[in-house]
C-alpha positions as CSV (number, residue, x, y, z in Angstrom):
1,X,0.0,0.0,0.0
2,X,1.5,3.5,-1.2
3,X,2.4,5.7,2.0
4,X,0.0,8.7,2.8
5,X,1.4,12.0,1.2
6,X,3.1,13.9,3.3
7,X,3.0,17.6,3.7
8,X,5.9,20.0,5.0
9,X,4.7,22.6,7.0
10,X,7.2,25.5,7.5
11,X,6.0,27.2,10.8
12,X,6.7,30.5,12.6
13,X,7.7,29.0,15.9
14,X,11.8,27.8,16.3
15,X,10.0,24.4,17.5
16,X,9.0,23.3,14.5
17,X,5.9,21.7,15.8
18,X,2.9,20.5,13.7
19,X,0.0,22.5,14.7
20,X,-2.5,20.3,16.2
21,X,-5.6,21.8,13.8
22,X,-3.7,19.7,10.6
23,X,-4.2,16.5,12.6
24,X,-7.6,16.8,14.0
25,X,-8.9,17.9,10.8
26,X,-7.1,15.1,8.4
27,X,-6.6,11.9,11.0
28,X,-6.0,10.0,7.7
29,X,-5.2,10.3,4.3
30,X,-1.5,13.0,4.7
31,X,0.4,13.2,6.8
32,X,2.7,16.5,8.2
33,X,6.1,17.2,8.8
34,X,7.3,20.8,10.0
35,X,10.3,22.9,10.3
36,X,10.6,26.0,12.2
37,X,11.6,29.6,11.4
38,X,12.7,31.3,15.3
39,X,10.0,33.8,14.4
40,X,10.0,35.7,17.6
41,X,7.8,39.1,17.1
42,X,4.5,40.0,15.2
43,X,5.8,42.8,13.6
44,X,7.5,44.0,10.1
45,X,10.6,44.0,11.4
46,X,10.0,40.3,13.1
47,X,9.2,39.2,9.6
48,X,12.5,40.6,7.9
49,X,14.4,38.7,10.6
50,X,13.2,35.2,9.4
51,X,11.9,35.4,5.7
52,X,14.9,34.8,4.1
53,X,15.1,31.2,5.1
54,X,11.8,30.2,3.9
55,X,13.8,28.4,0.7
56,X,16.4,27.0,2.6
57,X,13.6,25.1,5.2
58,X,11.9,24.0,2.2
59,X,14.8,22.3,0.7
60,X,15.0,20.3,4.2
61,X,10.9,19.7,4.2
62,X,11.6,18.3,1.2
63,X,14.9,15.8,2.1
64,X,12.0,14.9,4.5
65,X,9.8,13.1,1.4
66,X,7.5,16.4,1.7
67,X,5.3,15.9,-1.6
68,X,3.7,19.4,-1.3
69,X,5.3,22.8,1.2
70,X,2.9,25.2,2.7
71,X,4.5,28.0,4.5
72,X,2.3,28.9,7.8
73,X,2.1,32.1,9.3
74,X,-0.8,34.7,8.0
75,X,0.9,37.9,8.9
76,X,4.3,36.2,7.6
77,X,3.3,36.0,4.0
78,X,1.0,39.3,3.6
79,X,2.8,41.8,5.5
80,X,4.9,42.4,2.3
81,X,1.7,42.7,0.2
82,X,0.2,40.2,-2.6
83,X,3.1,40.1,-4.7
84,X,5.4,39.1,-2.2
85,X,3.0,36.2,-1.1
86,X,3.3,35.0,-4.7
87,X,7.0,35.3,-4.7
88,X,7.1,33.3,-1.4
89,X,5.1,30.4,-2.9
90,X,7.6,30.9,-6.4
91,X,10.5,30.3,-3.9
92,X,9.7,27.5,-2.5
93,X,8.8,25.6,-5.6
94,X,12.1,27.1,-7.0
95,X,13.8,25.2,-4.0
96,X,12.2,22.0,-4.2
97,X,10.4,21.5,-7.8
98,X,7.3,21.5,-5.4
99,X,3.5,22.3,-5.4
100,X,3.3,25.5,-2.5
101,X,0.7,27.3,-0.9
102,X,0.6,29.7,1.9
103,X,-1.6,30.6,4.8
104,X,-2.4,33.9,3.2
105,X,-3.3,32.1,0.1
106,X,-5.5,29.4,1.8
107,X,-7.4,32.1,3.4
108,X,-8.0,33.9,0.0
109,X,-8.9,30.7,-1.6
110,X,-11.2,30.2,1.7
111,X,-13.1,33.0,1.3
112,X,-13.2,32.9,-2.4
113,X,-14.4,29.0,-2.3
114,X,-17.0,30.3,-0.1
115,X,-18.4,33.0,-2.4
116,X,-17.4,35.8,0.4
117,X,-16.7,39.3,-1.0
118,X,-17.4,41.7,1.7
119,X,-15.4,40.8,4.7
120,X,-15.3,41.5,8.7
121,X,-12.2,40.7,10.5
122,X,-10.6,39.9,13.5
123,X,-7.0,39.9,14.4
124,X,-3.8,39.1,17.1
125,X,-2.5,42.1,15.8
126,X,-1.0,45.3,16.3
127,X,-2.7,48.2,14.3
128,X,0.6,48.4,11.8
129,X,-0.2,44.6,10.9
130,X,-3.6,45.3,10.1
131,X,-3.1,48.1,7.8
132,X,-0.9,45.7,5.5
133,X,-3.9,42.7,5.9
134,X,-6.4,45.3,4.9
135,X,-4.4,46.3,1.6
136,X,-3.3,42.4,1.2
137,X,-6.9,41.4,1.4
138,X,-7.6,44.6,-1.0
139,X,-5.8,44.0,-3.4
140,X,-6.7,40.1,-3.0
141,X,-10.2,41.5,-4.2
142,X,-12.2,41.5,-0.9
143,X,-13.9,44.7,0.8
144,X,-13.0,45.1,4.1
145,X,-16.0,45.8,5.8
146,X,-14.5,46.3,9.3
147,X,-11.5,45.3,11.1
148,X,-10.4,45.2,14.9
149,X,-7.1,43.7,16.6
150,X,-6.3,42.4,20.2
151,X,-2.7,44.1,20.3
152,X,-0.6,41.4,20.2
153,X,2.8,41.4,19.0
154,X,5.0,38.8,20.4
155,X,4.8,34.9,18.7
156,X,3.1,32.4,21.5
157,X,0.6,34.8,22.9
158,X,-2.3,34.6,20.7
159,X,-2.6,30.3,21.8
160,X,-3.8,31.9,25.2
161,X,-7.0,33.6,23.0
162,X,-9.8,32.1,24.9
163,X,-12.2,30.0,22.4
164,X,-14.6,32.3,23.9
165,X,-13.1,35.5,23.8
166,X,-12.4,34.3,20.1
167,X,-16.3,34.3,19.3
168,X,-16.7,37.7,20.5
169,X,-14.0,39.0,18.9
170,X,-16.1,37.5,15.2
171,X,-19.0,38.9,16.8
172,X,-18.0,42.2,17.5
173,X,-16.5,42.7,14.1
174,X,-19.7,41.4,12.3
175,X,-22.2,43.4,13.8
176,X,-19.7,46.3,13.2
177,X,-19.8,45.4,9.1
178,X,-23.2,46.0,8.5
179,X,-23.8,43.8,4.7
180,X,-20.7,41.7,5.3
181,X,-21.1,38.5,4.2
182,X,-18.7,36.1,5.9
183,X,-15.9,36.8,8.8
184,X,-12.2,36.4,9.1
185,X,-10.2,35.4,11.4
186,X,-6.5,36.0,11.0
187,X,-3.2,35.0,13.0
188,X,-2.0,31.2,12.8
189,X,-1.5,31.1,16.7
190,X,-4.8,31.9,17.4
191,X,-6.7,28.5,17.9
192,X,-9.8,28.5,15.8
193,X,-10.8,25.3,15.4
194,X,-13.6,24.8,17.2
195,X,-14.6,28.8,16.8
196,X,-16.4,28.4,13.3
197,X,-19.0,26.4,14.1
198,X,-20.4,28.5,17.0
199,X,-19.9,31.6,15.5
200,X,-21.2,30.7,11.8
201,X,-24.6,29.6,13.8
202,X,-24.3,32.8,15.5
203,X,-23.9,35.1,13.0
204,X,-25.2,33.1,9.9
205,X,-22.3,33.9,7.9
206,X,-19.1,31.4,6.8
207,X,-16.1,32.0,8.7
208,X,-13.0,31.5,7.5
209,X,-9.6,31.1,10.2
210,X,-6.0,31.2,9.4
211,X,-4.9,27.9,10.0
212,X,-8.3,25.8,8.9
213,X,-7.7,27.7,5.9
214,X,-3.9,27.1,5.2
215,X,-4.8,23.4,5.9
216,X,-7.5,23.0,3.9
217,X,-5.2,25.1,1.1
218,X,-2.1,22.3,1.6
219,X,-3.8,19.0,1.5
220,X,-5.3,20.5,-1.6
221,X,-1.9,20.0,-3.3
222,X,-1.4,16.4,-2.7
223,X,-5.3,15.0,-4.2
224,X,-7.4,15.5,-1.0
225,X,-10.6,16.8,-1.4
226,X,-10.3,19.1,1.6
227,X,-13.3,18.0,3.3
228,X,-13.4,17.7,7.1
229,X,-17.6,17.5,8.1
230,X,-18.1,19.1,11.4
231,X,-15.7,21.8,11.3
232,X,-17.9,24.4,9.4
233,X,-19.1,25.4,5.8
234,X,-15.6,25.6,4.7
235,X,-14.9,21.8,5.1
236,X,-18.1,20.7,4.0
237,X,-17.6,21.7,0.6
238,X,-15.7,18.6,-0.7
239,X,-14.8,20.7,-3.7
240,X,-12.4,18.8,-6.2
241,X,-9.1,19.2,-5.8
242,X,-6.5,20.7,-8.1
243,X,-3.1,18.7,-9.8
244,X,-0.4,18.5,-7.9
245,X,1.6,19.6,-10.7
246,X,-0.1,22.5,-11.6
247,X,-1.6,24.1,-8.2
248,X,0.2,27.4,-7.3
C-alpha cells in the first residue's frame, strides 16, 4: 500500500511543531512534517528577521519526502503585500520543484471558495499589521467591511486567546460590518478550530480562520478533497481538488 502523502509545514515558531488543527482535521489520508523559522515578534521587522530562510527550510521539508510545502504564518506571508505572497510560494517551488501554498493564500482561496466578497475581521495584531492585511486582502479582491485587533505582537501569545473571547471578537467585528457576508479570522496562533461552528450559527455567515484555511489550502496540493464534516461550511464543501503539478 502506497504511504500517505506527506506535507511540510514551514511554521513560525523555532519548535517546528505541527499545529495540532492539521491532525484533527485530516486523522487520515496526509500526513505533516514541520520545520521552524525562530519567528520571535508579530511585527515587520520580526518578519525581515526570518523570511529569508523560507527556501532553505523547504529544501529540508523536502529531504524529509515532503510531496507538497505550505509556508504557515498569515501575517508572515501578507505583510509584504500580494506580490510578495506569490513570490514566497515561487520560492519554495524554486527550491524544491514542489506544489506550495501559503496561509495567506488558503485564506484567500477560503473565502473565495465560499463566495465571500465583503469581509469582517478579527485579528492578534498590532494596528501596523492590520493596515498591510487590509491592503493584502484589497488588493486580494475582498472589501474590508471592518476590522479590529487584540494588540498582540509577540509569537506564542495569541494560543492563550480564549475559544470564547475568540467568538466575540467575530461577533464584535460582524455586527460592526453592516452587509458583510462572511468573517475572518487571521493570526496562525490563534486556535480557531472549534470557533467556526459557533460563530457561523451565531452570525449566519461562513467563517474562515487562518490555520483551517492554510490546511485546507495544503492537503489541496497532494489530491485530497479538503473536506473535514463538522468543522464548518468551509470543510463541508468537498470541492475537487487541483493537480499537484499544476496548483500554485
Amino acid at each position: 500500500m502506497a504511504a500517505e502523502p506527506l506535507i511540510g509545514l514551514i511554521v513560525p515558531p523555532a519548535a517546528g511543531t505541527v499545529p495540532s488543527d492539521g491532525p484533527q482535521l485530516y486523522p487520515s489520508g496526509v500526513r505533516f512534517t514541520a520545520a521552524g523559522l525562530g519567528l520571535k515578534n508579530l511585527t515587520p521587522e520580526g518578519y525581515d528577521t526570518v523570511i529569508d530562510r523560507t527556501g532553505e527550510l523547504a529544501r529540508e521539508l523536502a529531504g524529509r519526502g515532503a510531496a507538497a510545502v505550505a509556508l504557515m504564518g498569515t501575517s508572515l506571508s501578507f505583510y509584504k503585500g500580494f506580490a510578495f505572497n506569490e513570490q514566497l510560494k515561487q520560492t519554495i517551488r524554486d527550491a524544491t520543484g514542489l506544489p506550495a501554498t501559503t496561509m495567506s493564500t488558503g485564506v484567500v482561496e477560503a473565502l473565495r471558495a465560499l463566495g465571500v466578497r465583503r469581509v469582517a475581521v478579527g485579528t492578534a495584531y498590532i494596528d501596523e499589521v492590520n493596515n498591510r492585511l487590509r491592503q493584502f486582502l484589497t488588493d486580494s479582491g475582498f472589501e474590508v467591511t471592518a476590522l479590529q485587533g487584540l494588540g498582540i505582537d509577540a509569537v506564542g501569545e495569541a494560543q492563550h486567546v480564549s475559544q470564547d473571547d475568540l467568538i466575540d471578537l467575530g461577533k464584535r467585528v460582524f455586527a460592526a460590518a453592516p452587509g458583510a457576508d462572511g468573517i475572518l479570522i487571521s493570526c496562525g496562533g490563534l486556535r480557531t478550530l472549534r470557533v467556526t461552528v459557533p460563530l457561523e450559527a451565531a452570525c449566519g455567515v461562513p467563517v474562515v480562520s487562518s490555520t483551517p484555511a492554510a490546511y485546507w489550502s495544503a492537503v489541496r496540493l497532494v489530491g485530497h478533497s479538503g473536506a473535514a464534516p463538522g468543522y464548518g461550511r468551509l470543510f463541508e464543501l468537498g470541492a475537487a481538488a487541483p493537480s499537484a503539478a499544476t496548483a500554485s
